[in-house]
C-alpha positions as CSV (number, residue, x, y, z in Angstrom):
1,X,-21.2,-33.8,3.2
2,X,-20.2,-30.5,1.4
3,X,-18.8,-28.0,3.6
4,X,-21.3,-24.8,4.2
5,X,-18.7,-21.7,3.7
6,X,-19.5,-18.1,3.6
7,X,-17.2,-15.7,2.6
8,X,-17.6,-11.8,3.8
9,X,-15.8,-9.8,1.0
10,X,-15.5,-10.4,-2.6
11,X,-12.2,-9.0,-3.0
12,X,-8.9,-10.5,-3.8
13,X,-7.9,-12.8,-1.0
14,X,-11.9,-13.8,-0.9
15,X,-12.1,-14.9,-4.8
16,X,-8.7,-16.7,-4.6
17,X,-10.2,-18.7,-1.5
18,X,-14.0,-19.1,-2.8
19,X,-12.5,-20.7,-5.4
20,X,-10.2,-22.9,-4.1
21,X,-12.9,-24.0,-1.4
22,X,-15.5,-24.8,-4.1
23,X,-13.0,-26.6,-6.1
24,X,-12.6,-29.0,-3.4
25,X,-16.7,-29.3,-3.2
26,X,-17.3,-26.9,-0.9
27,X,-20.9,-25.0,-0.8
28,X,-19.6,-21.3,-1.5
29,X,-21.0,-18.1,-0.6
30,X,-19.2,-14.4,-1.1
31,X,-21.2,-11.7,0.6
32,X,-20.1,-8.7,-0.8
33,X,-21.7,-4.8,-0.2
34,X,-21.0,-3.6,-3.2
35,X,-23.1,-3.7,-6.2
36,X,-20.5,-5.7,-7.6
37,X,-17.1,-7.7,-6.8
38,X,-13.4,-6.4,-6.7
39,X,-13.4,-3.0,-6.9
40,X,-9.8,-2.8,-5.0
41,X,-8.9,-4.9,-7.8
42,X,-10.5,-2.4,-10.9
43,X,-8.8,0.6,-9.0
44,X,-5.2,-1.1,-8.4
45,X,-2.2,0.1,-10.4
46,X,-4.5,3.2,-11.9
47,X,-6.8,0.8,-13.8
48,X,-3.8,-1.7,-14.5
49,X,-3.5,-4.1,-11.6
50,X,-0.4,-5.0,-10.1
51,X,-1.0,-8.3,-9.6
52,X,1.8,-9.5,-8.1
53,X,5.5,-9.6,-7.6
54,X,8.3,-12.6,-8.2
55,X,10.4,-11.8,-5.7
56,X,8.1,-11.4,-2.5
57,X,9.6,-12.4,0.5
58,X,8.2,-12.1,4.4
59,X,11.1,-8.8,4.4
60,X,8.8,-6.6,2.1
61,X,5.7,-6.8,5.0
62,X,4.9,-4.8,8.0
63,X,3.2,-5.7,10.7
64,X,3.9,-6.4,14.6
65,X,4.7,-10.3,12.8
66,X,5.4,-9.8,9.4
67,X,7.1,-13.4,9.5
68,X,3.8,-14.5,10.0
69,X,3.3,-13.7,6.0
70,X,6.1,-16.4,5.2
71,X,3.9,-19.7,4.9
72,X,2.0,-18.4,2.9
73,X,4.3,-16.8,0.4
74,X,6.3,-20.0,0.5
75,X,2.8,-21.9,-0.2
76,X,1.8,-20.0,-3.1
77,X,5.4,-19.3,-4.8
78,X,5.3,-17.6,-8.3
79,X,5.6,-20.2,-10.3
80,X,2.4,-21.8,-9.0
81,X,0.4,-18.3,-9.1
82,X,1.2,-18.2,-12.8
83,X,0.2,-21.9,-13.2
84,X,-3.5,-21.0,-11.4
85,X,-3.8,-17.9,-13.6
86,X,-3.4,-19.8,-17.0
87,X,-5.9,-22.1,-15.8
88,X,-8.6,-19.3,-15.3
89,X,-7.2,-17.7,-18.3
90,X,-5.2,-14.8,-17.5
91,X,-2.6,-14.4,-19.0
92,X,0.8,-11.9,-16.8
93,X,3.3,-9.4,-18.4
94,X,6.4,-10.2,-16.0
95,X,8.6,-7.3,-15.5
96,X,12.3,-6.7,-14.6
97,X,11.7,-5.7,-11.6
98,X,9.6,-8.6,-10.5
99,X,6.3,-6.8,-10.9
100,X,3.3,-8.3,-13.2
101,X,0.6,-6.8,-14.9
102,X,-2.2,-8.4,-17.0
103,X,-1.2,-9.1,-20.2
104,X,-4.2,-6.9,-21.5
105,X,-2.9,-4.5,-19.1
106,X,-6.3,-3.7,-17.7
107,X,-7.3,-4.8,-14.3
108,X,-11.0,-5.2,-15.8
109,X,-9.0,-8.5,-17.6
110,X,-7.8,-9.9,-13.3
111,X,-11.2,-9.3,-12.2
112,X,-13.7,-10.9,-15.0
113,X,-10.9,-13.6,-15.0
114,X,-11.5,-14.1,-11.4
115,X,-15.0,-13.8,-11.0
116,X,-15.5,-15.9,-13.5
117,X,-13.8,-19.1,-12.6
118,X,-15.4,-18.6,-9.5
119,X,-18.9,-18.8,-10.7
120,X,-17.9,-21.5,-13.3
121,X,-16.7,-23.5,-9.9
122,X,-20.5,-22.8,-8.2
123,X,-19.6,-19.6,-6.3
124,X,-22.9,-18.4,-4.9
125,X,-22.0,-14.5,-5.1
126,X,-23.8,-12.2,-3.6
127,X,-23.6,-8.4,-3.9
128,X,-25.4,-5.5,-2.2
129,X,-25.4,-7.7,0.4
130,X,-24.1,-5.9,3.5
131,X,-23.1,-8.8,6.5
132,X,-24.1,-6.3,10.1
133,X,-23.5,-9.2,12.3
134,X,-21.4,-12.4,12.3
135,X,-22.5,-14.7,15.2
136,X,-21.9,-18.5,16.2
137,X,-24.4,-21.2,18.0
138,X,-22.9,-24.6,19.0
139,X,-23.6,-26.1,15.7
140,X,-22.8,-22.8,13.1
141,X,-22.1,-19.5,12.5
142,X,-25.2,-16.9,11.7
143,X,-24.7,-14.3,8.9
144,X,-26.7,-11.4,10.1
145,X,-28.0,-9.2,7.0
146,X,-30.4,-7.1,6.9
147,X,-33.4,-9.1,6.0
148,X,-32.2,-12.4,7.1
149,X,-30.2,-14.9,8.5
150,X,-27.9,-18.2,7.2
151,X,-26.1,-20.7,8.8
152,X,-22.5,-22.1,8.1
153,X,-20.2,-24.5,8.4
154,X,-17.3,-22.1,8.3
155,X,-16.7,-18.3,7.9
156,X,-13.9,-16.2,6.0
157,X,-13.4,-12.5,7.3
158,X,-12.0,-11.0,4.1
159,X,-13.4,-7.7,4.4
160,X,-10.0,-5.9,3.6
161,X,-9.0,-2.9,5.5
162,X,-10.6,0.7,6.3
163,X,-8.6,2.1,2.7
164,X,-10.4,3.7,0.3
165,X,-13.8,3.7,1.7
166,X,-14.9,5.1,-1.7
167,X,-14.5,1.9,-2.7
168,X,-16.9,0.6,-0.1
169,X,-13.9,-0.3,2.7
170,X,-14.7,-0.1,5.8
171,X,-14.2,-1.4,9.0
172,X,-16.5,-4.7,9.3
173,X,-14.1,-7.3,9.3
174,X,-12.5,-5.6,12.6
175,X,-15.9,-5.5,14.0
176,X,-16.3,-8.8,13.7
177,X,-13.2,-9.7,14.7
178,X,-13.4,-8.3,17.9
179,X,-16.8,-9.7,18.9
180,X,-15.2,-13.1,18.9
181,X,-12.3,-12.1,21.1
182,X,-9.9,-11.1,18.6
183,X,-7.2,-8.4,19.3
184,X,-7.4,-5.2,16.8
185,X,-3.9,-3.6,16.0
186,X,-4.5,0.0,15.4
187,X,-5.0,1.3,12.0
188,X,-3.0,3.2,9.9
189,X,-2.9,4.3,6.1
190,X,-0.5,3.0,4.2
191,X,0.8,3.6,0.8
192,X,-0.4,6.9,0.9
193,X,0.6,10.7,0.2
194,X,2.3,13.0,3.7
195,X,1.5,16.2,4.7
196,X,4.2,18.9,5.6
197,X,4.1,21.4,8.6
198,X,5.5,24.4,6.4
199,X,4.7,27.6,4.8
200,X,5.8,26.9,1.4
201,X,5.0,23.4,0.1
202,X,1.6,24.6,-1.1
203,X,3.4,27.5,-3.3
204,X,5.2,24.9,-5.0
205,X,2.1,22.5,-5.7
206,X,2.6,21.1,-9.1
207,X,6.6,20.3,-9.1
208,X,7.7,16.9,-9.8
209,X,11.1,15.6,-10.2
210,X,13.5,12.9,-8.7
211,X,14.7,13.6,-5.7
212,X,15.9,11.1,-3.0
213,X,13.8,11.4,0.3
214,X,15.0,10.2,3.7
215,X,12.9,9.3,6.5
216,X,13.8,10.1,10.2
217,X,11.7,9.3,13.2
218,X,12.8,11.2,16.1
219,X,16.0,12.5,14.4
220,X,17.2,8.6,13.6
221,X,17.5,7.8,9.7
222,X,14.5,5.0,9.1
223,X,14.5,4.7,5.2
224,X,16.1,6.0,2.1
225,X,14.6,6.0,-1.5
226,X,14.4,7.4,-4.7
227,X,11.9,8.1,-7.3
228,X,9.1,10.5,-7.8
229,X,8.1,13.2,-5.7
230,X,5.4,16.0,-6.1
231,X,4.8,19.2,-4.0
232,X,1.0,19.4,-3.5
233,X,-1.7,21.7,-1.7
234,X,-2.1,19.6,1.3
235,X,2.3,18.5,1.2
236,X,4.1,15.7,-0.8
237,X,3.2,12.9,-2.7
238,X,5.3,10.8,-5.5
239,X,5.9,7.3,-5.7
240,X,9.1,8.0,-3.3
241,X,6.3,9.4,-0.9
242,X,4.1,6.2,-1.1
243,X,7.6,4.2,-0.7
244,X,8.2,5.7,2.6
245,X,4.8,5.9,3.8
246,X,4.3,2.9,5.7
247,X,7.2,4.0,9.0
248,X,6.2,7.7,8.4
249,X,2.3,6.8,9.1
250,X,3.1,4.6,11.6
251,X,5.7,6.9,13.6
252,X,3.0,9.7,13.5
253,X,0.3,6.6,14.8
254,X,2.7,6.6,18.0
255,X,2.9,10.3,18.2
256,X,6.9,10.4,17.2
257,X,8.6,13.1,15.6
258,X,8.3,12.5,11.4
259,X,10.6,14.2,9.2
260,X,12.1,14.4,5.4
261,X,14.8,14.8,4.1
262,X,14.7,16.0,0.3
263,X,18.0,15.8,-2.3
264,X,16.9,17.5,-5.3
265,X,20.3,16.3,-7.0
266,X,21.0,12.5,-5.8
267,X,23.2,11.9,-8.8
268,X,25.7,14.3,-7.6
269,X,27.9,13.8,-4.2
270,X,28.3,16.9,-2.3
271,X,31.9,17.4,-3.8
272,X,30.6,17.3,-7.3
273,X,27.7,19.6,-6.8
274,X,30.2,22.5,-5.1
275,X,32.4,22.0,-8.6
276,X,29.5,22.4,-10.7
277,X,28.5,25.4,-8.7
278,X,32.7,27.0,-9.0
279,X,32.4,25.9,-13.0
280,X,29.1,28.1,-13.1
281,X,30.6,31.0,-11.4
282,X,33.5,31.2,-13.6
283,X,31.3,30.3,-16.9
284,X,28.9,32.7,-16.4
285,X,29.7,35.7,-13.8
286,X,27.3,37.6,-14.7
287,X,24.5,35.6,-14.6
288,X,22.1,36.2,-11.4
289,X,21.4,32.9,-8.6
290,X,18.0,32.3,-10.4
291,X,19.2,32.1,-13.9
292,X,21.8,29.3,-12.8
293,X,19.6,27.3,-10.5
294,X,16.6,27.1,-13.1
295,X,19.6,25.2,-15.2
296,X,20.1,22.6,-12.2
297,X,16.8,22.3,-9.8
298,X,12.4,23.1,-10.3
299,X,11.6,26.4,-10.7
300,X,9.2,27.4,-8.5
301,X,11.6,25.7,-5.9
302,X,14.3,28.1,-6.3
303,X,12.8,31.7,-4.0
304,X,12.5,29.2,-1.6
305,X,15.9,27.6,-1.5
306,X,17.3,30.9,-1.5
307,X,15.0,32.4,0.8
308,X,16.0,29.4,3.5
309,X,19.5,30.0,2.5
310,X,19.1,34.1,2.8
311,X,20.6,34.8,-0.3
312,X,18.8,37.2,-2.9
313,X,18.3,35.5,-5.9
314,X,18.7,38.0,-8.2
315,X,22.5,38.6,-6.7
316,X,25.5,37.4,-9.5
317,X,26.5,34.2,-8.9
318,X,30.2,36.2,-9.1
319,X,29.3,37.6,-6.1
320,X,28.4,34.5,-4.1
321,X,30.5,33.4,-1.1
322,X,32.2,30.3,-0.3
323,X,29.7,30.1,2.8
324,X,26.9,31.2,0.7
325,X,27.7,28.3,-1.9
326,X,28.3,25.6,0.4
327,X,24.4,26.5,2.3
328,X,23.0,26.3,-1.0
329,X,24.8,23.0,-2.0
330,X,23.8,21.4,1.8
331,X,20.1,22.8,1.2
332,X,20.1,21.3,-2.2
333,X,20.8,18.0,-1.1
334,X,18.9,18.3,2.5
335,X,15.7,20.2,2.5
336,X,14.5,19.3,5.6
337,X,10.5,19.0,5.8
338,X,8.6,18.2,9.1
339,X,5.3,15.8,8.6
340,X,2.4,16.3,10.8
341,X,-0.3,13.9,8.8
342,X,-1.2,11.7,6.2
343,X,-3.5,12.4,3.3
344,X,-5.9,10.0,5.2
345,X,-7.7,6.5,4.5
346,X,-9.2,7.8,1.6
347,X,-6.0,8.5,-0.4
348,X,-4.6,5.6,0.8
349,X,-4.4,2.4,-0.9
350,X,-4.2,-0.2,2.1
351,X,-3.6,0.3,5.6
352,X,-1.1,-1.3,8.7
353,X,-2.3,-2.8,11.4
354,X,-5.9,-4.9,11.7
355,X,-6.4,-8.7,13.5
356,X,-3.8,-9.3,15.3
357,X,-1.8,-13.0,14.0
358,X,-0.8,-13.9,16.9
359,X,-4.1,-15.3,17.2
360,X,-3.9,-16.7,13.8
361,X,-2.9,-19.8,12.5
362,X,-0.3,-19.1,9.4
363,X,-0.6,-22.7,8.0
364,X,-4.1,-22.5,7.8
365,X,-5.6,-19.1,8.8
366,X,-8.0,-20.1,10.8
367,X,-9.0,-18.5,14.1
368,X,-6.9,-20.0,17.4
369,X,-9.7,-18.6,19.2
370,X,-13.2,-20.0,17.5
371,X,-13.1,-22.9,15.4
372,X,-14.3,-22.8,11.8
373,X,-13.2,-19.1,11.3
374,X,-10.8,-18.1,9.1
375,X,-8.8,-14.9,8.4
376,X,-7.4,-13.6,4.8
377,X,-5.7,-10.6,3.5
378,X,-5.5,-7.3,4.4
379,X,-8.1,-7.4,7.6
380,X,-4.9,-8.9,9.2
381,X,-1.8,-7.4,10.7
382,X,0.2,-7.7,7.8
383,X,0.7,-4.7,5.2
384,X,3.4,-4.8,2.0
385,X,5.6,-2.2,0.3
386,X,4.2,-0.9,-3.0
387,X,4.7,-3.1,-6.1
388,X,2.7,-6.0,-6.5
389,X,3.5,-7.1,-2.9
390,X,-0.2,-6.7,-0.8
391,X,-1.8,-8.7,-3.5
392,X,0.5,-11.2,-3.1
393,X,-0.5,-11.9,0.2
394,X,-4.1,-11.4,-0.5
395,X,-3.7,-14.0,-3.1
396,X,-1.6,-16.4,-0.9
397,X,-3.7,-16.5,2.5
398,X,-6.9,-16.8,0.3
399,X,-5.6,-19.9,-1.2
400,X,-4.3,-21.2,2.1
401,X,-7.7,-20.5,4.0
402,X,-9.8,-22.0,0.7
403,X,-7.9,-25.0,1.3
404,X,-8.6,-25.4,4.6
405,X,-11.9,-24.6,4.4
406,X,-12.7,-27.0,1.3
407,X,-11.5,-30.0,3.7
């Protein structure tokens, strides 16, 4: 006899396991409150999906196990994920780095290619269809909408987390979790822009250049990057930002003390800077601090560089001091920022912590605790670094829970 399997989220992690379950002759059902399916997925990679990355390992997750994410990375390696998509047709643009985009290089392309294959495999999908309860009898569980009630075989919690709840996240899956015993890990957004505790960040909204950012919690370097970064209203953001995101949100979760460290000039050591400044001075005497920092930094950073530094900017860089040059070189290469927040679930685009996986088997992703219910994705414990790496896990435990569920 067919298995009876709902699913609660039409997402990533619950298309790849709705159809793998109903490719093994399970009796599918997605629930999904949304008017429609994968809209995580549409958003992703601004419109472009990120699909996934080659070279994902258990050392790009987070979580209070992220070992726990090695079954199922190992299960679903790259070469197989390619293989599934070419037999839903979806074809991947594999980059250097490791990360993959559709070859269309639209996420519209992932998503009809997913939703697809799962209705050609007998997926029963239904949207608008908002799951407030999840219970379980001695024979099944009970999905609890609105206007009625269904029994199943099995259940998949693949709800996703409380990011972007413009996109209709929210915090369901945790709910329902909990109400079968099931330890919550606090919450916390990930992947997502910082806010600064000073009086000048907003003054230089709209900069962006390369920089390279260091993260300390309670004065101990965390994490070093480069990339992006861009002054905003509220603080920073940048892809550098995002990279760091994860131990900065999660410091200020425990109530630590958050700051950054900001290099405007990472290709130079601190040697090389000071000679550029002394080759300056004796190139062009006359000209004032500003002219000769808009050559080398942002200009709307500069007032405030010299204003930490206490030099006047209009003073000839003749003029300047050994002292005066050697503040300027340190500030240039560590502007020290204090974070006090996060730009908030909204901005973010997944979030740390969720079920706890202790609980969890990682071979199978069900439930230790209640029998028939299963786990996927990011409801869990487990959050990646940016690049491909958060669907790869979606994609991964889905698979591994369809599977099991399909039996």
């Amino acid at each position: 006899m067919n298995q009876k399997i709902a699913i609660i989220g039409g997402g990533a992690a619950g298309l790849m396991a709705a159809i793998t379950a109903a490719g093994l002759g399970g009796d599918v059902t997605i629930y999904e409150h949304n008017s429609s399916v994968g809209k995580k997925i549409l958003a992703s990679g601004n419109g472009r999906c990120n699909i996934i990355n080659t070279t994902a390992t258990a050392d790009d997750y987070f979580g209070t196990n992220p070992g726990f994410a090695s079954y199922a990375l190992e299960h679903l390696p790259f070469s197989d994920f390619i293989h599934f998509c070419h037999s839903i047709g979806l074809l991947l643009d594999i980059k250097d780095d490791g990360r993959c985009y559709p070859l269309s290089n639209e996420a519209k392309s992932v998503l009809y290619a997913f939703s697809s294959a799962a209705k050609i495999a007998g997926v029963n999908i239904l949207t608008e269809k908002k799951v407030t309860m999840l219970s379980k009898n001695k024979e099944s569980f009970i999905i609890h909408t609105d206007n009625e009630k269904k029994s199943y075989d099995k259940v998949l919690i693949a709800t996703g987390s409380e990011a972007a709840p413009q996109l209709g996240a929210s915090d369901d899956g945790y709910r329902f979790a909990s109400s079968f015993g099931h330890k919550i890990i606090a919450t916390y957004p990930s992947l997502v822009q910082l806010h600064l505790n000073s009086k000048i960040h907003h003054k230089m909204a709209g900069v962006k250049t390369f920089a390279e950012v260091t993260l300390y919690v309670n004065n101990k370097e965390v994490e070093k990057v480069q990339g992006d970064i861009l002054f905003a209203s509220y603080g920073i953001s940048g892809l550098a930002i995002l990279d760091i995101s994860q131990k900065a949100s999660l410091a200020l979760l425990n109530h630590q003390i958050v700051m950054l460290s900001i290099n405007l000039l990472p290709r130079f050591n601190m040697q090389e800077l000071s000679d550029i400044f002394h080759q300056l001075i004796t190139a062009v005497p006359n000209h004032t601090l500003e002219t000769v920092l808009g050559g080398l930094v942002p200009a709307k950073t500069i007032a405030y560089l010299c204003e930490a530094a206490v030099i006047n900017p209009a003073k000839t860089v003749s003029m300047l001091t050994l002292k005066e040059i050697a503040k300027l070189t340190q500030l240039i290469r560590n502007w020290k920022f204090e974070v006090n927040g996060t730009h908030g679930f909204k901005h973010a685009e997944v979030s740390g912590g969720g079920v706890a996986t202790k609980d969890i088997n990682a071979k199978t992703m069900e439930s230790k605790l209640i029998n028939g219910l299963y786990f996927a994705g990011e409801v869990l414990d487990i959050v990646g670094k940016r690049g491909g790496y958060n669907f790869n896990f979606a994609w991964a435990s889905g698979m591994i829970a369809g599977k099991e569920m399909g039996k």
